[in-house]
VOGU-3710 file (C-alpha; in Angstrom, 3 decimals, decimal comma):
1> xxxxxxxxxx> -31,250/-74,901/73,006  -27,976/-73,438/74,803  -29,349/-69,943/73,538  -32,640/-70,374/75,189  -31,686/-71,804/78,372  -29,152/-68,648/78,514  -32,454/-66,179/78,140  -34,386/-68,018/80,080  -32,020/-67,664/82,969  -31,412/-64,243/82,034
11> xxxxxxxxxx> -34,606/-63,752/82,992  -35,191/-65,472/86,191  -32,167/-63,313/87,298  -34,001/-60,007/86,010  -36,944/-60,703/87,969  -35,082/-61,991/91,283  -33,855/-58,673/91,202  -36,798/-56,555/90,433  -38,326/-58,815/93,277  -35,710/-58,200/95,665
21> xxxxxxxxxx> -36,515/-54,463/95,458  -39,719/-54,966/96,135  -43,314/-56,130/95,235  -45,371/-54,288/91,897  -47,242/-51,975/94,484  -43,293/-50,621/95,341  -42,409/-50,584/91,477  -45,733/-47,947/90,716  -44,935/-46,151/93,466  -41,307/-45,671/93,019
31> xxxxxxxxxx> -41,954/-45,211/88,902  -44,460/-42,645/89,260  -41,852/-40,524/92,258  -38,887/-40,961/89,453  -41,278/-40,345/86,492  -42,155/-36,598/88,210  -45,960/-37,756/87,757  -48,548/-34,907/88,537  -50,267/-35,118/92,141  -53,777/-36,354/90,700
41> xxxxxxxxxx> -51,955/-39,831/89,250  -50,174/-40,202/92,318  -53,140/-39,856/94,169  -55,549/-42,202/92,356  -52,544/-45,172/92,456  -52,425/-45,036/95,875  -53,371/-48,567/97,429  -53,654/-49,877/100,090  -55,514/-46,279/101,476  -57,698/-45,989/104,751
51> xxxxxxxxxx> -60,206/-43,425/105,482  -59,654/-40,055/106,965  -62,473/-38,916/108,434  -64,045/-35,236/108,022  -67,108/-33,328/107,882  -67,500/-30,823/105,613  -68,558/-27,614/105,558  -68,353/-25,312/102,065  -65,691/-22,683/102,070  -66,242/-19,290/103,032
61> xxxxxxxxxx> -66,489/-16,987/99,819  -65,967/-13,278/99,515  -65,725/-10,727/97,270  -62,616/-8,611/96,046  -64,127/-5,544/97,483  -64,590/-6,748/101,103  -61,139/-8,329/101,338  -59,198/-5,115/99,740  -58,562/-6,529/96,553  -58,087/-4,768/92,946
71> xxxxxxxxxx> -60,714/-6,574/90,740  -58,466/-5,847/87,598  -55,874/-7,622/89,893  -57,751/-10,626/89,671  -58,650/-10,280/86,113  -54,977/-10,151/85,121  -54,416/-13,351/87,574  -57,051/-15,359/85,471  -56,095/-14,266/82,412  -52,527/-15,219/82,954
81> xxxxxxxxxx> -53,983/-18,353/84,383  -55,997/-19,364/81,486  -53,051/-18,354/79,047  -50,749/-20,579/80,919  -53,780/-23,416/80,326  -53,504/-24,184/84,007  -55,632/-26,577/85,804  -56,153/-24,382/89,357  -56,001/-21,317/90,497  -57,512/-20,545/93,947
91> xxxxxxxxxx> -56,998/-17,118/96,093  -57,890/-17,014/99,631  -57,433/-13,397/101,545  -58,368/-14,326/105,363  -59,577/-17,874/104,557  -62,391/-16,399/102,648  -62,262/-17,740/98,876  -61,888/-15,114/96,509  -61,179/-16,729/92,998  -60,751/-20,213/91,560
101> xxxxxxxxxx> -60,406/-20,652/87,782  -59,973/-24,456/86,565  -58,934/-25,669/83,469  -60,687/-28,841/82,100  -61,181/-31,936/84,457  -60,424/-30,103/87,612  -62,113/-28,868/90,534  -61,832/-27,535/94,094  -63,074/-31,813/94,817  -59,934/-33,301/92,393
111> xxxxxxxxxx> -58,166/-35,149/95,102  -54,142/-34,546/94,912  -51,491/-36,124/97,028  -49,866/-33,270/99,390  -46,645/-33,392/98,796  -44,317/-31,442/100,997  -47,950/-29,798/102,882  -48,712/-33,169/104,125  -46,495/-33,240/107,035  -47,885/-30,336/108,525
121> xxxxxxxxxx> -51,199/-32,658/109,153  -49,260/-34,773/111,395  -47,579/-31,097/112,818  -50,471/-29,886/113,485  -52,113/-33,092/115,058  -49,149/-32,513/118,177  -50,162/-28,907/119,210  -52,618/-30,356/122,301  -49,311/-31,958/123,317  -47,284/-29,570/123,409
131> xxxxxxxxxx> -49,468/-27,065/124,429  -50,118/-29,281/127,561  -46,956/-30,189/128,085  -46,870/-33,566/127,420  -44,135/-33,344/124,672  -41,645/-30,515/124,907  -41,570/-28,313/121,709  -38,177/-29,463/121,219  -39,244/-33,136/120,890  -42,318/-32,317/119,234
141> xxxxxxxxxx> -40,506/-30,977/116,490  -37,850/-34,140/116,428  -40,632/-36,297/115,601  -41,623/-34,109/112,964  -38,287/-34,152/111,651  -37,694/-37,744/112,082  -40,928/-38,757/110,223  -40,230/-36,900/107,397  -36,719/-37,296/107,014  -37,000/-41,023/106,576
151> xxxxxxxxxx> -39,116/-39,718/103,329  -36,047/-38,072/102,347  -33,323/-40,065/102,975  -30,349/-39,461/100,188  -30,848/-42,205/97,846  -33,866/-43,547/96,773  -33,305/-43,099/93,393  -31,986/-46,313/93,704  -34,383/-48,721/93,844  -32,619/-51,509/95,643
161> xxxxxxxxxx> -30,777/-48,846/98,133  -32,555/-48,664/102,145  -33,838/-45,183/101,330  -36,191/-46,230/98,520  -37,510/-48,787/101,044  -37,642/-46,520/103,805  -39,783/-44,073/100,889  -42,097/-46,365/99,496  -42,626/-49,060/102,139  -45,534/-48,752/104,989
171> xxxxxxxxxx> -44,186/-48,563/108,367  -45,614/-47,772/111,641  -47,356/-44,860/112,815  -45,345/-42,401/114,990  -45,859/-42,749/118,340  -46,348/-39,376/119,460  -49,948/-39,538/117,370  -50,765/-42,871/119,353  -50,612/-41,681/122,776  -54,763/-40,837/123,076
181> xxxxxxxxxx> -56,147/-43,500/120,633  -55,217/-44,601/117,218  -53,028/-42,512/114,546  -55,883/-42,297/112,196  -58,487/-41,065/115,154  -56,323/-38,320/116,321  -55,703/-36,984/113,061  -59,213/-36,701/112,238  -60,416/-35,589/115,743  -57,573/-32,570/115,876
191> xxxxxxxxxx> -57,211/-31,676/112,646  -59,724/-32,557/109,738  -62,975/-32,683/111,216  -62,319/-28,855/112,992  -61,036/-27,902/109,290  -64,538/-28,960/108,298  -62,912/-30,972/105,462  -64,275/-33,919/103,156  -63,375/-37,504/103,704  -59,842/-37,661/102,704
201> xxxxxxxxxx> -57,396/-41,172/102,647  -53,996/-42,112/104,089  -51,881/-44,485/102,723  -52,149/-47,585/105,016  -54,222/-49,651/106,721  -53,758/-49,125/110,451  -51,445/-48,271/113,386  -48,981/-51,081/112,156  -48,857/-49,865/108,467  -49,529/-45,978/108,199
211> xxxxxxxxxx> -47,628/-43,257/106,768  -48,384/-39,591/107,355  -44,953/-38,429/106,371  -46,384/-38,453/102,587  -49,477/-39,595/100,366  -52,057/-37,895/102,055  -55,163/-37,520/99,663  -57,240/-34,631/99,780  -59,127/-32,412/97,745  -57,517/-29,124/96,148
221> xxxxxxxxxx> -60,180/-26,955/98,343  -58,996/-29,094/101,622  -54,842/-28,462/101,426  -56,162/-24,590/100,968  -57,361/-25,123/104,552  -54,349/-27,055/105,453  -52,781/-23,261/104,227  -54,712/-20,954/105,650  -54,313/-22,689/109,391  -50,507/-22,102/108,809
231> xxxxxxxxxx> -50,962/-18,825/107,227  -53,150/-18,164/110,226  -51,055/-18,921/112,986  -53,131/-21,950/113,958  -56,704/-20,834/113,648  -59,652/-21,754/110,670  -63,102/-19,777/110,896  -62,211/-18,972/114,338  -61,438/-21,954/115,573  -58,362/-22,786/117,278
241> xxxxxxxxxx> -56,304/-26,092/115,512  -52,977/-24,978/116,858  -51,118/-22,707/119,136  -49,215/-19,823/117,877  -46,137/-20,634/119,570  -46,355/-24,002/118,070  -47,118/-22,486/114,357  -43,627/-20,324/114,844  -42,203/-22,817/115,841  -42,794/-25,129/112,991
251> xxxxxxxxxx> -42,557/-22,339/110,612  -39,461/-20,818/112,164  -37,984/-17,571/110,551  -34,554/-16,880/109,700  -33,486/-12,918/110,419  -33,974/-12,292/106,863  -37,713/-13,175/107,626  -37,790/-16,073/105,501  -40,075/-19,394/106,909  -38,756/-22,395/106,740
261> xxxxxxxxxx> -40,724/-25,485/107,278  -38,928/-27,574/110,045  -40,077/-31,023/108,154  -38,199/-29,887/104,731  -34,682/-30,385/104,152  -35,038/-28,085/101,524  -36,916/-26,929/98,670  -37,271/-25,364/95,202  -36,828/-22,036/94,783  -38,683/-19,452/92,645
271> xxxxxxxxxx> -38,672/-18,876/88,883  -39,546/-15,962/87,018  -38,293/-12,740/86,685  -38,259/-11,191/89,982  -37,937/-12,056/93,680  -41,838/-12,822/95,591  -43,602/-9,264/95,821  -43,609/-9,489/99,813  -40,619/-10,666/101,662  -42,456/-13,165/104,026
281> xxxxxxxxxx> -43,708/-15,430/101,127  -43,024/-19,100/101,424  -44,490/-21,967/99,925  -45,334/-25,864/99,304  -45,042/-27,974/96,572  -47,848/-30,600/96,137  -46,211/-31,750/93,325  -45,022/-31,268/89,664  -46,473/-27,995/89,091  -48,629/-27,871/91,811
291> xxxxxxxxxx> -47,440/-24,917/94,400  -49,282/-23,237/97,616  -47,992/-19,897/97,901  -48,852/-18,632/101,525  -47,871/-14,647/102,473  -48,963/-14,303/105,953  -48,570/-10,616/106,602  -51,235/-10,017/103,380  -52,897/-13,188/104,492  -52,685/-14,350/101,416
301> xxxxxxxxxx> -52,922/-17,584/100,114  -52,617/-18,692/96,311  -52,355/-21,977/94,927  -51,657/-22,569/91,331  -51,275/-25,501/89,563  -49,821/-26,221/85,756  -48,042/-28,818/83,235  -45,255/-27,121/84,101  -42,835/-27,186/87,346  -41,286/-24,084/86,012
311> xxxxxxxxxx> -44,565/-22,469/85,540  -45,732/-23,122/88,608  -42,546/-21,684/90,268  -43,117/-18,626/88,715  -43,747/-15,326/91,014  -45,876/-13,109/87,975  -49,245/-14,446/89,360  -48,722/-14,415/93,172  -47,303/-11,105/92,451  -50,015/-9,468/90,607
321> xxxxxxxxxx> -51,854/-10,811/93,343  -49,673/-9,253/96,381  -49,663/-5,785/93,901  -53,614/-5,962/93,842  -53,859/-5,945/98,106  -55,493/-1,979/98,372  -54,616/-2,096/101,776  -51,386/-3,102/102,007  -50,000/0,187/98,997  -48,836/3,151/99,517
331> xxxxxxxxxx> -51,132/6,248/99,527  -51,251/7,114/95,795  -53,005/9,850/93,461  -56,342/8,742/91,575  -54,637/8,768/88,121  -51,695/6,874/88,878  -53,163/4,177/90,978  -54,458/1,070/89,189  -51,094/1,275/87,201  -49,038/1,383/90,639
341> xxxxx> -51,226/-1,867/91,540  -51,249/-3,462/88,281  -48,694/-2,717/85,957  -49,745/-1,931/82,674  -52,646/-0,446/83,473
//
């Protein structure tokens, strides 16, 4: 009897402390962040969510030829894809969608969480702000900062520690994005209805409980557009979303030419066996194996997505890709050139 009052209280004491963490919605959450779980999982646990409104419009398509892009460059790209077995591979040149290969299961509609692309939602929501003058560029980009840094806060790996319950607790919505009507209405009124999106979900429920540092659900073919507004300085199908001087200034380069996103403390670097083909490349992790490569002098934007982090990370695809722009080589003889594009060929 002494034994089984001493695992009986042994257990109260287990789950006082798993409570004091927090409820079971915290425990998925935090299990699924520690666990590395792909974007799609994360995405489908999400609860409590609130609607996003869009209205959507299908993606612009084009072919290689009229965006200046070597067909066997492609070919290679989806080969390599389809060898890797990965679940996406999209190309845009100019916003216009050149290629998609999926693997089984996925689409251009498989909703994903947007990792470290979601904050530039709530970036991009603040350019008729600051372009008015309302907020200062300076602050704009402290609240930016602010928001997501409480994401980030050193720690969280510990569940019991204030970071994880700064990471996976609700909180309210940032003030800047409350100043002409609710959170949830500006974000859809400046940013997802002009990017002609689908209905996408935020993790909350209102002003009170909101989070648009993280969580965002959308579908693969909707953080493209997220993409291509960066990669093109603020504009989608020729409308303007954002100021240019508010793009740069998010996306601020170092004199080496490299962007760095003003909301990331930092990031993972490349993998593979050579640097990015083009010097301006920079890029977003969605999740596990889930990366949006964006090179804005080729306006180019490729987003590939595998089992693997490592794979994912890897440069040989966005490369081939960069190789394969006709009108961004060198003048070259007629023999010589598809191996000067494509190697190996």
């Amino acid at each position: 009897m002494k034994r089984l009052g001493l695992v009986l209280m042994v257990l109260v004491l287990l789950i006082a402390a798993w409570r004091s963490a927090g409820d079971a919605g915290f425990w998925q959450r935090y299990w699924l962040a520690v666990s590395g779980a792909a974007p799609d999982r994360i995405a489908a646990a999400m609860t409590p969510r609130v609607r996003l409104p869009g209205e959507f419009q299908a993606l612009p398509r084009a072919t290689a030829e009229s965006e200046s892009i070597a067909p066997e460059a492609l070919a290679q790209a989806s080969d390599r894809a389809r060898a890797l077995k990965a679940r996406a591979l999209i190309v845009h040149r100019h916003g216009h969608r050149v290629l998609d290969v999926f693997g089984a299961q996925t689409s251009g509609a498989t909703p994903v969480t947007g990792g470290e692309l979601t904050p530039a939602v709530f970036a991009l929501a603040l350019s008729p702000l600051v372009d008015a003058r309302r907020l200062s560029i300076e602050a704009a980009v402290q609240a930016v900062q602010q928001e997501s840094l409480l994401y980030t806060a050193v720690g969280w790996r510990n569940p019991w520690s204030a970071a994880a319950r700064l990471r996976f607790s609700l909180r309210v919505a940032p003030e800047a994005l409350r100043a002409d009507g609710s959170a949830l209405q500006t974000l859809s009124e400046r940013v997802w209805l002009p990017l002609h999106a689908q209905d996408a979900a935020l993790w909350g429920s209102d002003d009170k409980a909101l989070r648009v540092d993280c969580c965002l659900v959308a579908q693969l073919d909707d953080w493209m557009r997220v993409g291509d507004v960066l990669l093109q300085q603020g504009s989608f199908e020729g409308e303007r979303i954002a100021s240019p001087d508010w793009i740069r200034a998010l996306l601020a380069a170092d004199p080496e030419g490299h962007r760095h996103p003003v909301w990331l403390r930092q990031q993972q670097g490349t993998a593979g066996a050579e640097p990015p083909a083009a010097r301006d490349t920079y890029w977003f992790d969605l999740g596990p194996g889930l990366r949006l490569w964006l090179v804005p002098r080729r306006a180019l934007s490729v987003l590939v997505w595998t089992d693997s982090a490592v794979q994912a990370r890897d440069t040989e695809i966005p490369n081939l890709l960069i190789r394969g722009l006709l009108d961004q080589t060198p003048a070259i003889d007629a023999a010589s050139a598809l191996d000067q594009i494509v190697p190996g060929h």
